[in-house]
MARTI-775954 format. One record per residue (C-alpha): x, y, z; residue in one letter. Coordinates in pm, whole numbers, padded with zeros to 5 digits, always signed. Layout:
<lumros>
XYZA ...
</lumros>
This chain:
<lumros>
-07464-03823-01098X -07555-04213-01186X -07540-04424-00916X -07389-04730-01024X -07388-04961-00744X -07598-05014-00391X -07521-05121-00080X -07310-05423+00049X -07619-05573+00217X -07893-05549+00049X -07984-05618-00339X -07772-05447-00523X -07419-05534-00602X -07130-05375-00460X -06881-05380-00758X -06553-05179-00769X -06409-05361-01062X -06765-05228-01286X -06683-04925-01165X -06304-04857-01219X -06422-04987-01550X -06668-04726-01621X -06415-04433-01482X -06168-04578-01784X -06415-04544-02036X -06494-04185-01913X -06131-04071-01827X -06254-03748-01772X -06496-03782-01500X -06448-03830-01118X -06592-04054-00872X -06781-03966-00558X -06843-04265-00285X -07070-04236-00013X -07007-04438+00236X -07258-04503+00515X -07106-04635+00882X -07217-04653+01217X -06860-04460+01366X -06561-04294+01174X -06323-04607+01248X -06579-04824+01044X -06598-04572+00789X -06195-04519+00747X -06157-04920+00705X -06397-04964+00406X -06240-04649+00279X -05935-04789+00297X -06084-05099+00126X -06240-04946-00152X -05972-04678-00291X -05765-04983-00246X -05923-05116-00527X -05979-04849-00704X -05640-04751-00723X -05469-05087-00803X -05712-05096-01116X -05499-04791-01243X -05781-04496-01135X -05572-04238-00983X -05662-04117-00619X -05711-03759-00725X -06026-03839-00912X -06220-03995-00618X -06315-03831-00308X -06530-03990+00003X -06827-03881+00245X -06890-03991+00573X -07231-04042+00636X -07321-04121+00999X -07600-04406+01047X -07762-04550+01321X -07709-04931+01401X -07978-05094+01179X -08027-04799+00959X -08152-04933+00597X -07899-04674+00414X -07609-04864+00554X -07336-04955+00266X -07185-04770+00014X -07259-04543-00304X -07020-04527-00621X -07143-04175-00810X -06969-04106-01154X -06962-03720-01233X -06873-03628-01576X 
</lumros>
């Protein structure tokens, strides 16, 4: 996979709208997004968030799924991965 955009807090850009744009161009291929919280709740709301956006840019839900990945307060991995698998 390509990993096409870092984490929310650090220096790469967190950018939904680059990536619904590359799943268009490569109808075909699915998304994976990590997503790095501290508890489940956390995890759930910028899940929420994110296939939010993904979906009202016309990417249908059946070609993303999410991971949980549980961090430690202060962990540098915290944020989120967006993965495009052809």
């Amino acid at each position: 996979g390509q990993e096409l955009a870092g984490d929310l807090g650090g220096c790469s850009e967190y950018d939904p709208e680059f990536y619904a744009e590359a799943m268009k161009a490569n109808p075909a291929s699915r998304g994976n997004i990590v997503i790095y919280e501290t508890s489940r709740r956390k995890f759930r709301e910028m899940e929420k968030e994110i296939l939010s956006k993904l979906t009202g840019s016309g990417i249908a839900r059946k070609r993303l799924r999410t991971f949980f990945v549980k961090i430690s307060p202060g962990d540098l991995r915290e944020g989120v991965e967006l993965w495009l698998l052809p």
